[in-house]
C-alpha positions as CSV (number, residue, x, y, z in Angstrom):
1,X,98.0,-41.0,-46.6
2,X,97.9,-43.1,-49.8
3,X,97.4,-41.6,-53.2
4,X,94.2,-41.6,-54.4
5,X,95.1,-43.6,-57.6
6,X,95.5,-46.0,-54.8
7,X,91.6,-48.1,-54.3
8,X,91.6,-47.9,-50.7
9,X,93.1,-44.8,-49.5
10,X,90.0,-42.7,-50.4
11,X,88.0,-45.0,-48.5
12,X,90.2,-44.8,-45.6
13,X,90.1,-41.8,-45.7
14,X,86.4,-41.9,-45.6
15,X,86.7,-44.0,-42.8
16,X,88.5,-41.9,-40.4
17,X,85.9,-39.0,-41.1
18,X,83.1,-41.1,-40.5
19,X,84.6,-42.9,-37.2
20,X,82.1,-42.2,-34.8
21,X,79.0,-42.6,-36.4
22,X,80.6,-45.9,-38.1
23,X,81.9,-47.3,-34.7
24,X,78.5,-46.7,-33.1
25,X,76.7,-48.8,-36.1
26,X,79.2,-51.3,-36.7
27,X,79.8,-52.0,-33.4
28,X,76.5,-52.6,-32.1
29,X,76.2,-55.3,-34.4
30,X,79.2,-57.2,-33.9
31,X,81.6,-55.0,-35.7
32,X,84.9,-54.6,-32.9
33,X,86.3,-57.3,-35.0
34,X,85.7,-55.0,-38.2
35,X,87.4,-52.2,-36.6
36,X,90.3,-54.2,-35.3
37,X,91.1,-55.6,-38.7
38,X,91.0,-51.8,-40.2
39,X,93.0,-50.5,-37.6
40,X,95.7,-53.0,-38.4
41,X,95.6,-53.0,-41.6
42,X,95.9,-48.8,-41.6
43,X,98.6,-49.4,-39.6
44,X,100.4,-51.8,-42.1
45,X,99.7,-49.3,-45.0
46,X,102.5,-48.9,-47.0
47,X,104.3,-44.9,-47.5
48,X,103.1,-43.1,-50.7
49,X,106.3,-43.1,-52.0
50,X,106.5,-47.2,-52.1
51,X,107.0,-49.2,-55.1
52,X,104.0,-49.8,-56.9
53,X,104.5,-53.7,-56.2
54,X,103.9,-53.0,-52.5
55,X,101.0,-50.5,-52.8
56,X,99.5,-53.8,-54.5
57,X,100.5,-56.7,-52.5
58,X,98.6,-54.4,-49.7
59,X,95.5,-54.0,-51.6
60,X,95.1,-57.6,-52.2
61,X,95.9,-58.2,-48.2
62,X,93.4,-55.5,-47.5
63,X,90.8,-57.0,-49.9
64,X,91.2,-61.1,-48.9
65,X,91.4,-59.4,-45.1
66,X,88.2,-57.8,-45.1
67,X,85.6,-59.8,-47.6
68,X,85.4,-62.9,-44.7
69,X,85.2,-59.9,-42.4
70,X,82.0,-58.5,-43.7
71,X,80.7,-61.6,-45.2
72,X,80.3,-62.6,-41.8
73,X,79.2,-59.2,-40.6
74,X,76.3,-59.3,-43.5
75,X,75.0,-62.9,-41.5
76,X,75.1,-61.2,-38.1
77,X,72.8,-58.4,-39.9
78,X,70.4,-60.9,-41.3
79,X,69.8,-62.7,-37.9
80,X,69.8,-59.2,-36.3
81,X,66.8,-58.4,-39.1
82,X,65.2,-61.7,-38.0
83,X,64.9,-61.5,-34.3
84,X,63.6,-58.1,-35.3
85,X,61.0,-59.3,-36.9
86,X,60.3,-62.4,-34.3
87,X,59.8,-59.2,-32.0
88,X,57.7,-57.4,-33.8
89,X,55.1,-60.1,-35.0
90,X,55.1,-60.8,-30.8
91,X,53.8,-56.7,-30.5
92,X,51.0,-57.4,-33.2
93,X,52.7,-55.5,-36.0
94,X,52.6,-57.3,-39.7
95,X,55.6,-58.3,-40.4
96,X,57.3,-59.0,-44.7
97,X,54.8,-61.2,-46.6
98,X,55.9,-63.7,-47.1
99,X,58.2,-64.0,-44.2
100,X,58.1,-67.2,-42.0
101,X,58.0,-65.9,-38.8
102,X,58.4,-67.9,-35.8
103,X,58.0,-66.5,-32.2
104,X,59.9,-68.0,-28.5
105,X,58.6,-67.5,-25.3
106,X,59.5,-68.1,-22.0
107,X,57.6,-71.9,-20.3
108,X,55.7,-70.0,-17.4
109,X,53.8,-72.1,-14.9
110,X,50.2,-71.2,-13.7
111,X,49.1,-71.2,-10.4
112,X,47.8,-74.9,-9.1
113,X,44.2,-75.6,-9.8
114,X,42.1,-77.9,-7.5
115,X,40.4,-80.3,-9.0
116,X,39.6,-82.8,-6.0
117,X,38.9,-82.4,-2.6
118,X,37.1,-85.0,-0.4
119,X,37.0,-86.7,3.1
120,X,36.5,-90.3,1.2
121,X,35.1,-92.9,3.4
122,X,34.1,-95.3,1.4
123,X,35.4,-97.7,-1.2
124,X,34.7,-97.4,-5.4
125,X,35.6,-95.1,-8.1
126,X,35.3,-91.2,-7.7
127,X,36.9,-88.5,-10.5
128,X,38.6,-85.3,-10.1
129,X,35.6,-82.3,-10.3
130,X,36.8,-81.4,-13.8
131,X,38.9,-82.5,-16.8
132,X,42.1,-80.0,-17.2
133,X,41.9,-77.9,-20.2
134,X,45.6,-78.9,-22.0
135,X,44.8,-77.9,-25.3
136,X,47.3,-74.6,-25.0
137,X,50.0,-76.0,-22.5
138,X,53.2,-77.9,-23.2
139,X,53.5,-79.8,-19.6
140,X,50.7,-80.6,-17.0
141,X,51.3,-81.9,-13.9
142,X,48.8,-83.5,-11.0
143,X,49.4,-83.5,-7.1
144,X,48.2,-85.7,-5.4
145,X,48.4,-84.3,-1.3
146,X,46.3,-87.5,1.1
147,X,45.7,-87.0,4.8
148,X,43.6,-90.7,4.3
149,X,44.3,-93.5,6.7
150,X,44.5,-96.3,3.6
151,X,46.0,-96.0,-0.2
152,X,44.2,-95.2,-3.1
153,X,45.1,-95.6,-6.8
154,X,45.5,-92.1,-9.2
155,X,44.9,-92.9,-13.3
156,X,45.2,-89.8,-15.6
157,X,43.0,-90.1,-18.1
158,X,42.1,-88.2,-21.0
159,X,39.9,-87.2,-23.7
160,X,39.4,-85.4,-27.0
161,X,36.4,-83.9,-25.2
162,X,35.6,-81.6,-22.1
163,X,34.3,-84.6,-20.3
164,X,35.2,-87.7,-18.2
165,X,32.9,-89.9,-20.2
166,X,34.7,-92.4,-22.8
167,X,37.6,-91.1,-21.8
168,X,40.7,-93.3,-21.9
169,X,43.5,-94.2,-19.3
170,X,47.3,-92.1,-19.8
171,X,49.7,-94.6,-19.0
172,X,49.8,-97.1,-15.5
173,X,47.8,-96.2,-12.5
174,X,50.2,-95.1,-9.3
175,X,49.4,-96.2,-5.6
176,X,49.4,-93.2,-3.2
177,X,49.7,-94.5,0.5
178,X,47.6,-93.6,3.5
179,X,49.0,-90.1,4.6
180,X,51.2,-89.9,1.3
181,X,52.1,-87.4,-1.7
182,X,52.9,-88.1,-5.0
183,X,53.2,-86.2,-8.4
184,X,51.7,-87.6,-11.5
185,X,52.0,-86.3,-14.7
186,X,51.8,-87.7,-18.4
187,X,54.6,-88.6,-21.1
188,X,55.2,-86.2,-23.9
189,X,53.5,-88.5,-26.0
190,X,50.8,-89.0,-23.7
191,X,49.3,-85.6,-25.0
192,X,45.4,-85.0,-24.6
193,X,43.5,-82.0,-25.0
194,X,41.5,-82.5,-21.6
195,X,43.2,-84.5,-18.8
196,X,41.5,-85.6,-15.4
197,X,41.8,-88.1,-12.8
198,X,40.2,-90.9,-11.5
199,X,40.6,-92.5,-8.1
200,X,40.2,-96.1,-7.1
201,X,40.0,-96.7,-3.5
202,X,40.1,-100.5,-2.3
203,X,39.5,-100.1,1.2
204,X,37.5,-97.6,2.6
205,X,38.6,-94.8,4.8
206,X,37.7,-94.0,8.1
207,X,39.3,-90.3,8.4
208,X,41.3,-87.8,6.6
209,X,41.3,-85.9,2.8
210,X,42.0,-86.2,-0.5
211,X,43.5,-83.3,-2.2
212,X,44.6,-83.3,-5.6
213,X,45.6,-80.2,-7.7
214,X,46.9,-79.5,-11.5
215,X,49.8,-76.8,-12.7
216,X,50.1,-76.5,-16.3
217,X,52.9,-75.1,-18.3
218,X,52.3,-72.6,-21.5
């Protein structure tokens, strides 16, 4: 052991009495590099009988050794304490004041929706039953499933409203083919709180269905 006039044998010392309960704390949050660099440098002590010098030399390798070493341990602690309180504020429990919390979450899709579904035989302008609600989603995305024996053209549209009135076209209308299916869905800056769809059909029908479904993402 080193003398205790030495700075770092008592702590050492300390060390060794405290090893499991230190090895359990330290090492859940990133310490085995902690506890390799003590372990080497205990094994590099020098004897109690060396020269002053060395005793020393060692303290200063011991102390330049170990400040990066905890410095970087400290950062681990402080993103530890973060994510702690990202988890928290998720359960409902108030969090520091004044702490910015921010919370991630998995992107889950809900099940599809139907919003249209029609034998169409006729030509002219018909609109999905309802206008999605996309005010809480990140992504939305339209099916479009046709038995019908000539094309049709699908438009998104959208609105700042619950309603297909005044509401404005998202991007270029697509051309779904007699007995076809195609997937529509709008740019990220094509956002809308309420998104529907309107069908244009040129030539009318004589059999088959129009189905059209929406999956959102949140």
């Amino acid at each position: 052991h080193l003398p205790k006039s030495f700075g770092g044998g008592a702590l050492m010392a300390q060390e060794r009495e405290r090893g499991v309960g230190t090895g359990i704390v330290v090492g859940g949050i990133g310490g085995t590099v902690l506890g390799v660099t003590i372990a080497a440098l205990m094994a590099a002590r020098p004897a109690a009988a060396a020269p002053p010098e060395e005793k020393l030399d060692y303290l200063i390798e011991v102390l330049t050794t170990l400040v990066p070493v905890l410095a970087e341990l400290s950062e681990r602690q402080a993103i530890l304490t973060d994510l702690l309180q990202q988890w928290l504020a998720a359960q409902g429990v108030p969090g520091i004041p004044g702490v910015e919390v921010s919370v991630r979450t998995a992107w889950v899709a809900k099940e599809p929706e139907e919003i249209f579904s029609k034998a169409i035989l006729s030509a002219g302008t018909f609109y999905s039953d309802k206008m999605v609600d996309w005010t809480k989603s990140k992504r939305i995305l339209f099916k479009v499933e046709s038995s019908l024996n000539q094309a049709v053209n699908i438009q998104l549209i959208g609105n700042v409203q619950n309603s297909k009135e005044l509401a404005t076209d998202i991007g270029l209308a697509l051309p779904c083919t007699a007995n076809g299916n195609i997937s529509v869905g709008p740019a990220w800056d094509d956002w809308h709180p309420y998104v529907g769809v309107r069908i244009t059909v040129a030539v009318a029908p004589t059999a088959g269905i129009l189905n059209i479904s929406a999956v959102v993402q949140e």
